[in-house]
N, C-alpha and C positions, 0 to 999 in steps of 0.2 A: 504494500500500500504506500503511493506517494501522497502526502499532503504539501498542499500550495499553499502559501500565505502572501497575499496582495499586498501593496502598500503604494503610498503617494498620492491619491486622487484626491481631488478636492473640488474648490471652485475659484475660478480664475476668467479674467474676462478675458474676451476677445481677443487674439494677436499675442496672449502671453504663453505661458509654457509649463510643462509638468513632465513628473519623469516618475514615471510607474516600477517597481520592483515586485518582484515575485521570488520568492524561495525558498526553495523545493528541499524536501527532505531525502533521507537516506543518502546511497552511498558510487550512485552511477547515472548520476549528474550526466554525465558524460557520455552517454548513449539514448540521453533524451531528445527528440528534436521538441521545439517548443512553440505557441502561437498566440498572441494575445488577441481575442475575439471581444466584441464590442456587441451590446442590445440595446438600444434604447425602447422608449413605452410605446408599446404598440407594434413595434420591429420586430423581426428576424433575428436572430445573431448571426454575427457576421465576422469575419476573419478581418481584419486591421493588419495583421505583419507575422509571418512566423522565419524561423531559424533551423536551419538542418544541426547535426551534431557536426557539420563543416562549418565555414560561416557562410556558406548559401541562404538568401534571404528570400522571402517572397513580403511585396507591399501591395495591399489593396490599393487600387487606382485613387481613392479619396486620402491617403497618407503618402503619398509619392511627395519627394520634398518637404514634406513637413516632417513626419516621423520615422525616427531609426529605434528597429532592435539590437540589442545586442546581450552576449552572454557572457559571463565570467564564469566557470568552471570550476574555480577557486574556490568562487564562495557559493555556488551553488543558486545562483543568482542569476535570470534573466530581466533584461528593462527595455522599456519601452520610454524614448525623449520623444514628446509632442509637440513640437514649437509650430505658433501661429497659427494656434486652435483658434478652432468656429465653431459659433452656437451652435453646428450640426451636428459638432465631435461630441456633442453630451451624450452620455449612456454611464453605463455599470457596462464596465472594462473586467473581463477575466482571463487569467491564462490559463494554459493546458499545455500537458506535455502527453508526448507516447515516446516508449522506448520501444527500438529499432537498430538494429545491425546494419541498415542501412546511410551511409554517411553525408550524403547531399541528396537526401529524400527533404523535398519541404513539405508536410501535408498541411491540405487546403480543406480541408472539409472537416466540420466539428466533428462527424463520426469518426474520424481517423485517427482521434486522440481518447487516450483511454482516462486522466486523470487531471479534473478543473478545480479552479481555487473557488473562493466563495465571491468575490465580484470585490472591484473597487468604482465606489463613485467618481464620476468626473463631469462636472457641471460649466460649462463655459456661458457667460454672460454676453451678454451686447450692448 
């Protein structure tokens, strides 16, 4: 069993910036690939960014230029930096990982991951 634990979300207005943490327990960090998915009220969830166990990334077209994943290993630590959010970037933000032997797999599809955090708010203003 991996637990997530989110952190950094908040609220911030327009055109400023947030930087989301997530990490993950146990002991093979390093065979997870990871993705931070986004819902807002009313929505779908939807995939925002994920990271292979390479550093092959995949960006939703709505975070292209504004937002980077990335992963530390170290500390078992995936983040997501948001800069020059917009009020559309509001939702509960969560990540997920799946573990895979495979090394520049990015999966794109919530079913592809087996273990999500519990959500972090992120409210942008106008």
């Amino acid at each position: 069993q991996v637990q997530l634990v989110e952190s950094g979300g908040g609220l911030v207005q327009a055109g400023g910036s947030l930087r989301l943490s997530c990490a993950a327990s146990g002991r093979t960090f390093m065979r997870y690939a990871m993705g931070w998915f986004r819902q807002a009220p009313g929505k779908e969830r939807e995939l925002v960014a994920a990271v292979a166990r390479t550093l092959s990334t995949y960006y939703a077209d709505s975070a292209k230029g504004r937002f980077t994943i990335s992963r530390d290993n170290a500390k078992n630590t995936v983040y997501l930096q948001m800069n020059s959010l917009k009020p559309e970037d509001t939702a509960v933000y969560y990540c997920a990982v799946v573990e895979t032997v495979r090394f520049t797999w990015v999966p794109k599809s919530s079913s592809e991951y087996d273990y999500w955090g519990q959500g972090t708010q992120v409210s942008v203003s106008s």
